[in-house]
CHARMM-style PDB file with segment names, atoms N, HN, CA, C and O in Angstrom:
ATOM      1  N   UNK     1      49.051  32.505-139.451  1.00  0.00      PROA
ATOM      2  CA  UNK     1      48.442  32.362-140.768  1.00  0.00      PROA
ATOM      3  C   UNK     1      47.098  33.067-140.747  1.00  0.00      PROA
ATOM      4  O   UNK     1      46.332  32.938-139.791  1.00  0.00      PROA
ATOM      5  N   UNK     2      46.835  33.767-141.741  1.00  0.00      PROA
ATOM      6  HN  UNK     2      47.457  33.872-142.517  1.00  0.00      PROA
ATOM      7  CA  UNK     2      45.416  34.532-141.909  1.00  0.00      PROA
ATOM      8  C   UNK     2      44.179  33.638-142.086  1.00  0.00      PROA
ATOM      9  O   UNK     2      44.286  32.425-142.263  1.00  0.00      PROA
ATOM     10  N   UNK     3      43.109  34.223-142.037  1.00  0.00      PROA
ATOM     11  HN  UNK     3      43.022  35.209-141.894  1.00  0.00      PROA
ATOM     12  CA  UNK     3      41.974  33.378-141.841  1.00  0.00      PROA
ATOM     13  C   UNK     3      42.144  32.580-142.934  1.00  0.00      PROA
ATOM     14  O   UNK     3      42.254  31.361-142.801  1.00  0.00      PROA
ATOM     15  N   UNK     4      42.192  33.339-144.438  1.00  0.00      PROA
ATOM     16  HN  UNK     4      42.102  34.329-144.546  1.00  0.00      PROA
ATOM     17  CA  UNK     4      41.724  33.030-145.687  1.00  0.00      PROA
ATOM     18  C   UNK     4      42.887  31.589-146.038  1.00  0.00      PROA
ATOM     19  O   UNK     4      42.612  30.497-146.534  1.00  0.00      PROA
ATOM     20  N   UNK     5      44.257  32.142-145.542  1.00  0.00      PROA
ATOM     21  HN  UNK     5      44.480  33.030-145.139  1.00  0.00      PROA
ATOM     22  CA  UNK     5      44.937  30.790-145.325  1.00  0.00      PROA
ATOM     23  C   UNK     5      44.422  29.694-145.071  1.00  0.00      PROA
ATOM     24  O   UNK     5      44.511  28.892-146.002  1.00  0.00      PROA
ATOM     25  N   UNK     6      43.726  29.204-143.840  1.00  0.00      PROA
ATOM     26  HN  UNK     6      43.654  29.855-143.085  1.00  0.00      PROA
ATOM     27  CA  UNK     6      44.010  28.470-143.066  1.00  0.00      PROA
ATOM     28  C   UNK     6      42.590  28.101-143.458  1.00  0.00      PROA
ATOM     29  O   UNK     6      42.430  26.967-143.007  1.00  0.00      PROA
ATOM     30  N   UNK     7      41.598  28.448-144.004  1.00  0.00      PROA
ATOM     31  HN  UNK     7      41.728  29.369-144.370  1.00  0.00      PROA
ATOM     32  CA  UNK     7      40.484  28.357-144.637  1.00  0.00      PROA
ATOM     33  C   UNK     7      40.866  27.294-145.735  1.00  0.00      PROA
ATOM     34  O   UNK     7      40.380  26.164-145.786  1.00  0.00      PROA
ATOM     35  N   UNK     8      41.766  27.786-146.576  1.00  0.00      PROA
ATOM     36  HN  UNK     8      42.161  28.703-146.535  1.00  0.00      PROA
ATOM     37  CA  UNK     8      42.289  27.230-148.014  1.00  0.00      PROA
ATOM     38  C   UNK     8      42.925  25.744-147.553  1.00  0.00      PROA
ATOM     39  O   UNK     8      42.615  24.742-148.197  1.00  0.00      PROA
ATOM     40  N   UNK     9      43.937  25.650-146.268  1.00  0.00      PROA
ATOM     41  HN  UNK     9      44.189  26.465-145.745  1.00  0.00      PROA
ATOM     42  CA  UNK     9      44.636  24.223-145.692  1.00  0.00      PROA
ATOM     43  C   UNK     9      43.767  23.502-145.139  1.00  0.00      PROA
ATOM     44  O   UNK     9      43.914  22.315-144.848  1.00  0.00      PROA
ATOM     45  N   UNK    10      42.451  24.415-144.889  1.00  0.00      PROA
ATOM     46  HN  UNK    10      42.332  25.380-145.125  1.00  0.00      PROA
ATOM     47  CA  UNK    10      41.740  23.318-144.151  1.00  0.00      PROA
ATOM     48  C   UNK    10      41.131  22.713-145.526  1.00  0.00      PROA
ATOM     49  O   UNK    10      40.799  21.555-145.276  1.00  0.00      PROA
ATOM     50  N   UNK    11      40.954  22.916-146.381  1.00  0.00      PROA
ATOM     51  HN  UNK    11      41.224  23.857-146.584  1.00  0.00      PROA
ATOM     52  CA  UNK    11      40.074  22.332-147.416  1.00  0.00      PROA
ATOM     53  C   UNK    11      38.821  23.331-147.978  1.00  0.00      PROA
ATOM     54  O   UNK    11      38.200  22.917-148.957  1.00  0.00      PROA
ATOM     55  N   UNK    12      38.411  24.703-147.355  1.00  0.00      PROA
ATOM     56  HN  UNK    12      38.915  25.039-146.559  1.00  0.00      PROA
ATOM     57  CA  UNK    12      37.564  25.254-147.522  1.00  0.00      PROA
ATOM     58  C   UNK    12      37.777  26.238-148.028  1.00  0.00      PROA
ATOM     59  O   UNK    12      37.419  27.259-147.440  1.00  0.00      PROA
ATOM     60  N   UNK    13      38.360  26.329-149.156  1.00  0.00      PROA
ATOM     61  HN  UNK    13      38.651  25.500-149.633  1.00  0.00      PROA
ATOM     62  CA  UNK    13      38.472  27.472-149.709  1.00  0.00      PROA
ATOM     63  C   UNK    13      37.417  27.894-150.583  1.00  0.00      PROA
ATOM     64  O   UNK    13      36.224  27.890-150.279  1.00  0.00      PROA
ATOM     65  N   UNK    14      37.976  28.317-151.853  1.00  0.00      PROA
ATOM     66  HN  UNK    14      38.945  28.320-152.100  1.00  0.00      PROA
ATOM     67  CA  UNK    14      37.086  28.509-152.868  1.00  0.00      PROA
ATOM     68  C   UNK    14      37.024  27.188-153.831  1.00  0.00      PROA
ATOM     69  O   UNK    14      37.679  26.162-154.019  1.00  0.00      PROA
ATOM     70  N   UNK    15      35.449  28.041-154.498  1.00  0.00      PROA
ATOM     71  HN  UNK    15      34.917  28.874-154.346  1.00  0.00      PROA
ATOM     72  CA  UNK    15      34.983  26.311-155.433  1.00  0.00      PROA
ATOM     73  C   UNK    15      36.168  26.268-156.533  1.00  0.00      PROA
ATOM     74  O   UNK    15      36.335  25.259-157.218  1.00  0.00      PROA
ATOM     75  N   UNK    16      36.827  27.197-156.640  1.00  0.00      PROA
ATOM     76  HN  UNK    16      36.691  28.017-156.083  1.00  0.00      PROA
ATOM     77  CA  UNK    16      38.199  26.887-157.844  1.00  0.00      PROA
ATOM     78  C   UNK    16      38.915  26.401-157.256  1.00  0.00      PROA
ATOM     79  O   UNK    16      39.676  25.824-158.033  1.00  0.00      PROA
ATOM     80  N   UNK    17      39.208  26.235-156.242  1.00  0.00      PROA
ATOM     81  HN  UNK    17      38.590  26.703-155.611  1.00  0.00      PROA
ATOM     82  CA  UNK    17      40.364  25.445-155.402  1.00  0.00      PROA
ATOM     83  C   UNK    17      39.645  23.907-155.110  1.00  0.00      PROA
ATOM     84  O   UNK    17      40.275  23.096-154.430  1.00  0.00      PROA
ATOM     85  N   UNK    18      38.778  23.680-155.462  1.00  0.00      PROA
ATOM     86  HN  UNK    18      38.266  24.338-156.014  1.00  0.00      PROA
ATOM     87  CA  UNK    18      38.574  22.695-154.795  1.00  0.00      PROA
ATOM     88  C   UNK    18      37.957  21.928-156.258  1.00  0.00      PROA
ATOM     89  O   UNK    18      37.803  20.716-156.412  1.00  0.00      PROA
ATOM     90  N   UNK    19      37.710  22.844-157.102  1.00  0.00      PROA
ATOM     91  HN  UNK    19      37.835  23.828-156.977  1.00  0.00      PROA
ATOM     92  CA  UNK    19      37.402  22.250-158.264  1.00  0.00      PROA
ATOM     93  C   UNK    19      38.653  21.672-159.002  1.00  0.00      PROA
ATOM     94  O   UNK    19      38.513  20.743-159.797  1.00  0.00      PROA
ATOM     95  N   UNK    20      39.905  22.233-158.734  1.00  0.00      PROA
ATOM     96  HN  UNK    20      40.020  22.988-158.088  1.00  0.00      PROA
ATOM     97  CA  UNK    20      40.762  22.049-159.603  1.00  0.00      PROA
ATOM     98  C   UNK    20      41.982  21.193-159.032  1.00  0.00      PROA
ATOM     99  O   UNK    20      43.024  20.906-159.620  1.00  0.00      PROA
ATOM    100  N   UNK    21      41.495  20.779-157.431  1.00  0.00      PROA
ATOM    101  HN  UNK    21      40.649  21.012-156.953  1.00  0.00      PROA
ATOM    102  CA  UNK    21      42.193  20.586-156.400  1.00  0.00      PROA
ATOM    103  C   UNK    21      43.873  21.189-156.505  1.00  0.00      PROA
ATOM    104  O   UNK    21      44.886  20.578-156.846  1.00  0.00      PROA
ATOM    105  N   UNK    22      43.703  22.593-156.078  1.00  0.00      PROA
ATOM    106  HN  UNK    22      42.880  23.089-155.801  1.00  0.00      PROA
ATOM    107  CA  UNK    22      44.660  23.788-155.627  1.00  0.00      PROA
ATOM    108  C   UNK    22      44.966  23.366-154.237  1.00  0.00      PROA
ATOM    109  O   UNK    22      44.180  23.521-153.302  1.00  0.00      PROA
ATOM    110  N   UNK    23      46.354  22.728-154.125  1.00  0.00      PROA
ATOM    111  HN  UNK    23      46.992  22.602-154.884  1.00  0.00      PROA
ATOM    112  CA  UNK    23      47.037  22.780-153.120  1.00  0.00      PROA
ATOM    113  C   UNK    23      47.978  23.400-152.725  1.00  0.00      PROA
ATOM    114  O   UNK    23      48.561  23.008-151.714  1.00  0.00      PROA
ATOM    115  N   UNK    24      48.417  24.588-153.432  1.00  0.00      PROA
ATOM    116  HN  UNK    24      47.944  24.906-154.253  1.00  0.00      PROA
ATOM    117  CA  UNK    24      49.858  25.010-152.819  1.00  0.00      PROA
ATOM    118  C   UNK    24      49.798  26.687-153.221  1.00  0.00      PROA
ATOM    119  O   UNK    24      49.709  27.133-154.365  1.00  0.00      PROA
ATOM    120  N   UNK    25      49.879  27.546-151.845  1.00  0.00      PROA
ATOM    121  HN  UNK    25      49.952  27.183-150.916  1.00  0.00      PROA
ATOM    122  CA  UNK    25      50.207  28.616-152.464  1.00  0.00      PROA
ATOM    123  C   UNK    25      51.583  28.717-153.009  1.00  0.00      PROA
ATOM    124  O   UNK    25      52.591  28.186-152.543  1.00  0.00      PROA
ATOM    125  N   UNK    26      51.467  29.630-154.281  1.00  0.00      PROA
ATOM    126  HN  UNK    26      50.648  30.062-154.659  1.00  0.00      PROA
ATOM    127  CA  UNK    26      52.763  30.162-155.006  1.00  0.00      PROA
ATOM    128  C   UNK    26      53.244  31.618-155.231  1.00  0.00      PROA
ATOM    129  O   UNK    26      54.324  32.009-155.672  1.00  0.00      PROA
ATOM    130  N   UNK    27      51.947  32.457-154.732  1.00  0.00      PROA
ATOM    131  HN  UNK    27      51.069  32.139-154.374  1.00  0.00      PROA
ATOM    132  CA  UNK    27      52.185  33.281-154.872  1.00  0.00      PROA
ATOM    133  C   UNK    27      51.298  34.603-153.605  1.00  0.00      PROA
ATOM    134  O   UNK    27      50.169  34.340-153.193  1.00  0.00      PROA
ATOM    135  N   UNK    28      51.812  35.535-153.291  1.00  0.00      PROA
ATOM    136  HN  UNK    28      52.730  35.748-153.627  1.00  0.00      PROA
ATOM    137  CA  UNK    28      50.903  35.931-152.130  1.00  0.00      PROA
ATOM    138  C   UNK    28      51.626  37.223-152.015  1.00  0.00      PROA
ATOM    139  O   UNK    28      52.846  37.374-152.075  1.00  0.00      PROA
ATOM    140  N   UNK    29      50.424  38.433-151.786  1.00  0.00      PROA
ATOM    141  HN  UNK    29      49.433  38.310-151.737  1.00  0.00      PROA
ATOM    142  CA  UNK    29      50.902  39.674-151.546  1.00  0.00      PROA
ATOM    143  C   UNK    29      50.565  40.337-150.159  1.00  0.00      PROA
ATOM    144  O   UNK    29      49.893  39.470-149.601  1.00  0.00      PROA
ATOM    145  N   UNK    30      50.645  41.148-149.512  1.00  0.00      PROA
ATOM    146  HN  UNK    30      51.191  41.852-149.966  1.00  0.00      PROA
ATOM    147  CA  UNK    30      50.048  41.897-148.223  1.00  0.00      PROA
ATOM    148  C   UNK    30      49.121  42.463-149.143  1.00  0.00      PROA
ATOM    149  O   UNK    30      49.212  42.454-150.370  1.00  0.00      PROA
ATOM    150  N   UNK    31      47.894  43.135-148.185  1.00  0.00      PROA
ATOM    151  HN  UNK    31      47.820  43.142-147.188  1.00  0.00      PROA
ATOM    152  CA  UNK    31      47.263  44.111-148.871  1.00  0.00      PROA
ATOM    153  C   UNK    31      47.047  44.779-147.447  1.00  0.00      PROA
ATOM    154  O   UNK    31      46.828  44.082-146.456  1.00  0.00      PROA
ATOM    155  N   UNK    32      47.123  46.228-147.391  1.00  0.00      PROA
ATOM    156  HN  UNK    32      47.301  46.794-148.196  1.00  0.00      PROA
ATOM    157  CA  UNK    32      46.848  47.222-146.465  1.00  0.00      PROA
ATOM    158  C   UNK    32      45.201  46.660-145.919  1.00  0.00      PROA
ATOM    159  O   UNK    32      45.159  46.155-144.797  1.00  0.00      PROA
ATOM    160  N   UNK    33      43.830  46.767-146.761  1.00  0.00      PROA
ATOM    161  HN  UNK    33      43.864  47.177-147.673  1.00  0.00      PROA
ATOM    162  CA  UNK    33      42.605  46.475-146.358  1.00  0.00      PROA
ATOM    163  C   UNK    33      41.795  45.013-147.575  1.00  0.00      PROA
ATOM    164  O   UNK    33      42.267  44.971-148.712  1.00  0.00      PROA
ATOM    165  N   UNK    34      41.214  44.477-147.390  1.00  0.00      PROA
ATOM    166  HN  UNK    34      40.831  44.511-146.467  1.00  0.00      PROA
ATOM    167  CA  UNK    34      40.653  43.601-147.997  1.00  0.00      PROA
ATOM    168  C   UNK    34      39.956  44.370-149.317  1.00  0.00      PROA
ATOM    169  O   UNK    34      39.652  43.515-150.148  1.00  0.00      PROA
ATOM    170  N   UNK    35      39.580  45.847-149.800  1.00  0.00      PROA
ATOM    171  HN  UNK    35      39.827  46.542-149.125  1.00  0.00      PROA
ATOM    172  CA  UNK    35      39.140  46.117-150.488  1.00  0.00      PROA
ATOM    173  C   UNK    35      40.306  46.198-151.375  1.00  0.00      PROA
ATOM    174  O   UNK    35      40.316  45.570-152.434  1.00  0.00      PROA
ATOM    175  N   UNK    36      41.640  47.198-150.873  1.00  0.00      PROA
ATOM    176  HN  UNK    36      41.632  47.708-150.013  1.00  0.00      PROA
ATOM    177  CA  UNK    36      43.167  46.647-151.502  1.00  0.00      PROA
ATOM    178  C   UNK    36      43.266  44.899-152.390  1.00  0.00      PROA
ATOM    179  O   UNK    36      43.831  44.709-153.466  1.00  0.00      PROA
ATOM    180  N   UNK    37      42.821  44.242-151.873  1.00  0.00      PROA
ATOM    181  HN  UNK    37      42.362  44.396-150.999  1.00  0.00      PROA
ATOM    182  CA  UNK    37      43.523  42.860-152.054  1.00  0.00      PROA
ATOM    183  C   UNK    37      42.098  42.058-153.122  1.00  0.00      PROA
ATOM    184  O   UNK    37      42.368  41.042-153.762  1.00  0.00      PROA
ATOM    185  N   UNK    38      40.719  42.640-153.175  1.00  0.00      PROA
ATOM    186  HN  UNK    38      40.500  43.465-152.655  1.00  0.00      PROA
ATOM    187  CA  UNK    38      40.229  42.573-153.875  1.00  0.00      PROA
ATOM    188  C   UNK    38      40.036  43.205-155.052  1.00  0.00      PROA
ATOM    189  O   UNK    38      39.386  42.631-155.925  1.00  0.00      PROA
ATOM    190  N   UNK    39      40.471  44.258-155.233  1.00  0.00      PROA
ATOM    191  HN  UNK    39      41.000  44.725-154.524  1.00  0.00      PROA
ATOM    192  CA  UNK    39      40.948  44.884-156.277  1.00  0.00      PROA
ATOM    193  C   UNK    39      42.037  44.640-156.934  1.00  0.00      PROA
ATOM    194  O   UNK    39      42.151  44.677-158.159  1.00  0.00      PROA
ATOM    195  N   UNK    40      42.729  44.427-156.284  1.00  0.00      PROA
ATOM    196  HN  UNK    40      42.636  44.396-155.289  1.00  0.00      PROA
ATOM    197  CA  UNK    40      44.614  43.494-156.947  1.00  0.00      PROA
ATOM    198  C   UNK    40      44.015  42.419-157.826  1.00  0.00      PROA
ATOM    199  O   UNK    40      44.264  42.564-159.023  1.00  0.00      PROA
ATOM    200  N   UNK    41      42.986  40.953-157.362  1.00  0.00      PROA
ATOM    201  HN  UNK    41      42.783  40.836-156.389  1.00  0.00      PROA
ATOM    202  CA  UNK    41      42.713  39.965-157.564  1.00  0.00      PROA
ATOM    203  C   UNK    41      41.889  40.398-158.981  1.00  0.00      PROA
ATOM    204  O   UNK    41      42.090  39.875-160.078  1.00  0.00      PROA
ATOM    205  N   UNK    42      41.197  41.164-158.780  1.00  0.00      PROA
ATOM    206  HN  UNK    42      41.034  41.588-157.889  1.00  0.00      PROA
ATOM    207  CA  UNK    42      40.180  41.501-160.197  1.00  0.00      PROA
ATOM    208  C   UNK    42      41.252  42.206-161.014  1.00  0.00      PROA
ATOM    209  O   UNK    42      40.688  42.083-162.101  1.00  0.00      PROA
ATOM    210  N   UNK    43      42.593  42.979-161.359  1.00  0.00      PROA
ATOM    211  HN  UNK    43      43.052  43.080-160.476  1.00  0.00      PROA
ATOM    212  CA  UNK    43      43.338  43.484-162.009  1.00  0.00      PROA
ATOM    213  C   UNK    43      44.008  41.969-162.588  1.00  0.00      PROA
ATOM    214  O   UNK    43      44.235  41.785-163.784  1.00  0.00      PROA
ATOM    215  N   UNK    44      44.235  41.094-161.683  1.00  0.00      PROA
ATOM    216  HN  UNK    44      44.051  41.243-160.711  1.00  0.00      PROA
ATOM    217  CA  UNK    44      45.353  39.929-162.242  1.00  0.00      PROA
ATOM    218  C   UNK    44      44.325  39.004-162.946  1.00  0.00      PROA
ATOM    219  O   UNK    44      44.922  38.402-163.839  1.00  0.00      PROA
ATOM    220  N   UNK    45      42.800  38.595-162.891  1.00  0.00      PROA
ATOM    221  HN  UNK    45      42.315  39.084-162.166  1.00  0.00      PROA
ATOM    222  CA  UNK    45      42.347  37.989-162.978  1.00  0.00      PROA
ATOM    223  C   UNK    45      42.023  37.811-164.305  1.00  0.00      PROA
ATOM    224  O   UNK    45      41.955  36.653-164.718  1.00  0.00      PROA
ATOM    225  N   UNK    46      41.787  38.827-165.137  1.00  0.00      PROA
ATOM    226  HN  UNK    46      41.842  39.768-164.801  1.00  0.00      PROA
ATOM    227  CA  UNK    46      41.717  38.156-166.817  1.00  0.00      PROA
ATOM    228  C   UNK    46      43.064  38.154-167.732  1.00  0.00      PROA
ATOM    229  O   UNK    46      43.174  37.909-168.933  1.00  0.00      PROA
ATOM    230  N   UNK    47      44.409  38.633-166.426  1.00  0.00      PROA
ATOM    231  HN  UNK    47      44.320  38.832-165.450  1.00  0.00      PROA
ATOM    232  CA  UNK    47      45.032  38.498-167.670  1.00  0.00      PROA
ATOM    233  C   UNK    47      45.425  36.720-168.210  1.00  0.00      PROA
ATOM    234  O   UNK    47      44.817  35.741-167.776  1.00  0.00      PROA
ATOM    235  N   UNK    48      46.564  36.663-169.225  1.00  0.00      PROA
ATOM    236  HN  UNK    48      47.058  37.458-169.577  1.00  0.00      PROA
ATOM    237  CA  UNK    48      46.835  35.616-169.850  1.00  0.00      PROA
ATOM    238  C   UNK    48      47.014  34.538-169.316  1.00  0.00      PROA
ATOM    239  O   UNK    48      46.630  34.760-168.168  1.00  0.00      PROA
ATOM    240  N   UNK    49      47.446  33.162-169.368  1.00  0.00      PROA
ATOM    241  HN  UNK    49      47.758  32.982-170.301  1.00  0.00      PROA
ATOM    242  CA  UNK    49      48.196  32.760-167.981  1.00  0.00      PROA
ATOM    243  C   UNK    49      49.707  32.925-168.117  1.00  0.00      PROA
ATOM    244  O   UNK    49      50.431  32.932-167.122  1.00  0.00      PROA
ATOM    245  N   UNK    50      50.214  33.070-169.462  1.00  0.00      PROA
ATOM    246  HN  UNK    50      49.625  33.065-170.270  1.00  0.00      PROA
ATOM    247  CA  UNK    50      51.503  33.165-169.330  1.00  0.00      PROA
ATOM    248  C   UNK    50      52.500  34.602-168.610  1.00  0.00      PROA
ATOM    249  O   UNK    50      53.710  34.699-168.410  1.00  0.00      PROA
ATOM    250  N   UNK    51      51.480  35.472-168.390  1.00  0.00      PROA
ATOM    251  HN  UNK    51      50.496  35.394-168.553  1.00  0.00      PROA
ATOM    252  CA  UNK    51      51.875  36.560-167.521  1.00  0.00      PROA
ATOM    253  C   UNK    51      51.254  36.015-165.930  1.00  0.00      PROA
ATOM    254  O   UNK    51      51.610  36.727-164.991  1.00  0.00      PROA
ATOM    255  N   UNK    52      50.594  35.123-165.675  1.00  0.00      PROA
ATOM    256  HN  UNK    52      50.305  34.545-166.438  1.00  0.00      PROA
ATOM    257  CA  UNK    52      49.818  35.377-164.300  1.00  0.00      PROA
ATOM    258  C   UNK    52      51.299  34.365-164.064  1.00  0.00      PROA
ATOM    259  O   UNK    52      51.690  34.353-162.897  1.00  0.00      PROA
ATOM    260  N   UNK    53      51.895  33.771-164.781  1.00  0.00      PROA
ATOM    261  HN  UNK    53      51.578  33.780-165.730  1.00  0.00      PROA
ATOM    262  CA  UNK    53      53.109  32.530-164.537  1.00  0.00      PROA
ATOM    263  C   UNK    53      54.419  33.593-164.443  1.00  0.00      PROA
ATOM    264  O   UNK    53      55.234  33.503-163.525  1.00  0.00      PROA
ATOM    265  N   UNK    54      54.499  34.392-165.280  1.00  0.00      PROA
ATOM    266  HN  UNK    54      53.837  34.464-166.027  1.00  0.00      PROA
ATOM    267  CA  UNK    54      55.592  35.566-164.713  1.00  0.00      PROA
ATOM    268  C   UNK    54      55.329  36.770-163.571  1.00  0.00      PROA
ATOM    269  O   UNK    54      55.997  37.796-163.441  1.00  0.00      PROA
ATOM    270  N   UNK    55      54.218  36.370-162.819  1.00  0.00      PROA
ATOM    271  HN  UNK    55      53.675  35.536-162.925  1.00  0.00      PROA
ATOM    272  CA  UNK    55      54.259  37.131-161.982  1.00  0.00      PROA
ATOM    273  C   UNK    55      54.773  36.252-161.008  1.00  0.00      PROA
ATOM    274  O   UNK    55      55.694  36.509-160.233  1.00  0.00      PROA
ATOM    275  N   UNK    56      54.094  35.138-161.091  1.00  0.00      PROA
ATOM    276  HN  UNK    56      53.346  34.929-161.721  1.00  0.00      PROA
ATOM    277  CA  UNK    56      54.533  34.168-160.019  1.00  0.00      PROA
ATOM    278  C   UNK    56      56.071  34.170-160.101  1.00  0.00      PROA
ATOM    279  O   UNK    56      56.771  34.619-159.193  1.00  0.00      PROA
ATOM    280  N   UNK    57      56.575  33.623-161.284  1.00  0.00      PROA
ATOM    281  HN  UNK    57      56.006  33.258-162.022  1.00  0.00      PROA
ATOM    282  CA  UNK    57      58.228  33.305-161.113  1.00  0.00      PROA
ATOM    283  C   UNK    57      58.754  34.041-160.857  1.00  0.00      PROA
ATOM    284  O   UNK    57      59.846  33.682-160.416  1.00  0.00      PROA
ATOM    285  N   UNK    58      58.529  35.617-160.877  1.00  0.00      PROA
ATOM    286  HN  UNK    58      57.642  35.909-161.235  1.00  0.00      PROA
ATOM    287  CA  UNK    58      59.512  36.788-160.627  1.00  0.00      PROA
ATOM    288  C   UNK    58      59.325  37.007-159.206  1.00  0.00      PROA
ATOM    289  O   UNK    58      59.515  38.179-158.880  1.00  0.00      PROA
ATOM    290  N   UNK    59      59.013  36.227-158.276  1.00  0.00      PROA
ATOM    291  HN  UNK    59      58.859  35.275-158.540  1.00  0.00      PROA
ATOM    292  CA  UNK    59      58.891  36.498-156.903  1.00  0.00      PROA
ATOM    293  C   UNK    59      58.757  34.736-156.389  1.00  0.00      PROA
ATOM    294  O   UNK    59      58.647  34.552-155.177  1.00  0.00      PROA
ATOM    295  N   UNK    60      58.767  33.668-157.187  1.00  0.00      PROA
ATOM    296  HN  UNK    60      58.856  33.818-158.172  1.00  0.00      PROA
ATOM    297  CA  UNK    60      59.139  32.405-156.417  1.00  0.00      PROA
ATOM    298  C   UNK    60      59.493  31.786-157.789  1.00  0.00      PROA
ATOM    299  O   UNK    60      58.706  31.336-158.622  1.00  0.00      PROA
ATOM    300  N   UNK    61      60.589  31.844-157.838  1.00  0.00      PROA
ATOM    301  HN  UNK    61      61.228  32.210-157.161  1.00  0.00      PROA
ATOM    302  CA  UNK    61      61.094  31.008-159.284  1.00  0.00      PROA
ATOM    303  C   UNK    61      60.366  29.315-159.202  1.00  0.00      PROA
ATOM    304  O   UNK    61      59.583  28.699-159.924  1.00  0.00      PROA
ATOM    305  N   UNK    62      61.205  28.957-157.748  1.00  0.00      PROA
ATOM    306  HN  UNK    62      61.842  29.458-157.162  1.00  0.00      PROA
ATOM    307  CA  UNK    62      60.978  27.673-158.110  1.00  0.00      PROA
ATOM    308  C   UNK    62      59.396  27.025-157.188  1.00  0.00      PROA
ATOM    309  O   UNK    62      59.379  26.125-156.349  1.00  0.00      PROA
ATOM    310  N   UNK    63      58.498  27.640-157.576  1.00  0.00      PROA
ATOM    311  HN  UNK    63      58.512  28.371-158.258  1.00  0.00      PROA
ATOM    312  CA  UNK    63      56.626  27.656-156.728  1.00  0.00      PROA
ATOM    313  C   UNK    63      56.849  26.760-155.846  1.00  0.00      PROA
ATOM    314  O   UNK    63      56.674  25.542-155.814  1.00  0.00      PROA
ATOM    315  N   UNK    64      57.257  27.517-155.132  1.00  0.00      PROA
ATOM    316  HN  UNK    64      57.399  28.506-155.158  1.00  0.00      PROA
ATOM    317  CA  UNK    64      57.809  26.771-152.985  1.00  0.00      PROA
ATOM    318  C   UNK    64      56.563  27.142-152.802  1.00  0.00      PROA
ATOM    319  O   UNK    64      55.957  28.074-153.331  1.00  0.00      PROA
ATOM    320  N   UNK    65      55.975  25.869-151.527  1.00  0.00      PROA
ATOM    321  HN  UNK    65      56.467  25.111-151.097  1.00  0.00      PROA
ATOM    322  CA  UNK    65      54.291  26.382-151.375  1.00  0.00      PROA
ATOM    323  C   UNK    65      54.552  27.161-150.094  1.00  0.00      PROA
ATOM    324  O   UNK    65      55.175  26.644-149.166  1.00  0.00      PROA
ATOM    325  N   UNK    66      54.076  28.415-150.037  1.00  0.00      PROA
ATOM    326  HN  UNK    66      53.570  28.835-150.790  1.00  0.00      PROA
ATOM    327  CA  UNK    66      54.613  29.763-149.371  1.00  0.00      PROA
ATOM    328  C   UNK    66      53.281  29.384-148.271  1.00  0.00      PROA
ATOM    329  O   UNK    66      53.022  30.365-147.574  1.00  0.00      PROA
ATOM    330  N   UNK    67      52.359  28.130-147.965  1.00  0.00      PROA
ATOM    331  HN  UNK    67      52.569  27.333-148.531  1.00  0.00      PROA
ATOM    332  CA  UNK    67      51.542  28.468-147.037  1.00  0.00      PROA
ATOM    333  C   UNK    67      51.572  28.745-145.288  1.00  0.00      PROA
ATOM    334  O   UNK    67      50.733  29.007-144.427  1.00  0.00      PROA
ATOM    335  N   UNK    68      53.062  28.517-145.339  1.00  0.00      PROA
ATOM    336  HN  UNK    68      53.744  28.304-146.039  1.00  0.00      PROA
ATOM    337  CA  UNK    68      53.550  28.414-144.446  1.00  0.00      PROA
ATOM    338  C   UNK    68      54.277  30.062-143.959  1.00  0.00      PROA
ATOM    339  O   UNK    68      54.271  30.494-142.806  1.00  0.00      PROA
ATOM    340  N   UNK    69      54.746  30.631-144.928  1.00  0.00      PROA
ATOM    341  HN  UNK    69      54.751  30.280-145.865  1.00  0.00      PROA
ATOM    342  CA  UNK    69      55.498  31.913-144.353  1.00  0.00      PROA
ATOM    343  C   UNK    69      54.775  33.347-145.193  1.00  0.00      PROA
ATOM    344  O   UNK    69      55.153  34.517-145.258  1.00  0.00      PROA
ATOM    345  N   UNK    70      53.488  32.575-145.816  1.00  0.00      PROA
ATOM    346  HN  UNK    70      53.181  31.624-145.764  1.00  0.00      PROA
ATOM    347  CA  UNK    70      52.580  34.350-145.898  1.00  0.00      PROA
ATOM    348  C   UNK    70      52.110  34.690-144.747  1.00  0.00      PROA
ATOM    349  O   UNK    70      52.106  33.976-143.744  1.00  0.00      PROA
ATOM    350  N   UNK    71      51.676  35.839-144.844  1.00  0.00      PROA
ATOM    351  HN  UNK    71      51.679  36.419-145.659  1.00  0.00      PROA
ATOM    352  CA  UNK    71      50.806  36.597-143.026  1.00  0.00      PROA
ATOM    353  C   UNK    71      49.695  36.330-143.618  1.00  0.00      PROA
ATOM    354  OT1 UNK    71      48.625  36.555-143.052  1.00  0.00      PROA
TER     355      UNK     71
END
């Protein structure tokens, strides 16, 4: 499990995760470098939620918490 994982299971993630108490990943991509994967996050981040919910379902229909088998 990656740092940022295991950061998030331990309880230390981000203040939105902990504000909203976020327990389960549902959704998770590789990114080649962290500047990759911060740039992805700022593209998904204002859209609607009813698209940020079809991104999710079109790659975990039924939001299995994936914290276990992302890298």
């Amino acid at each position: 499990m990656g740092l940022r994982l295991s950061q998030h299971a331990e309880g230390h993630g981000s203040k939105f995760a902990k504000k909203y108490n976020v327990n389960r990943l549902v959704f998770a991509k590789e990114a080649v470098s962290r500047m990759e994967a911060v740039s992805r996050e700022k593209q998904i981040k204002p859209w609607r939620r009813e698209k940020k919910i079809a991104l999710i379902e079109s790659v975990n229909p039924k939001w299995v918490d994936m914290t276990n088998t992302a890298r």
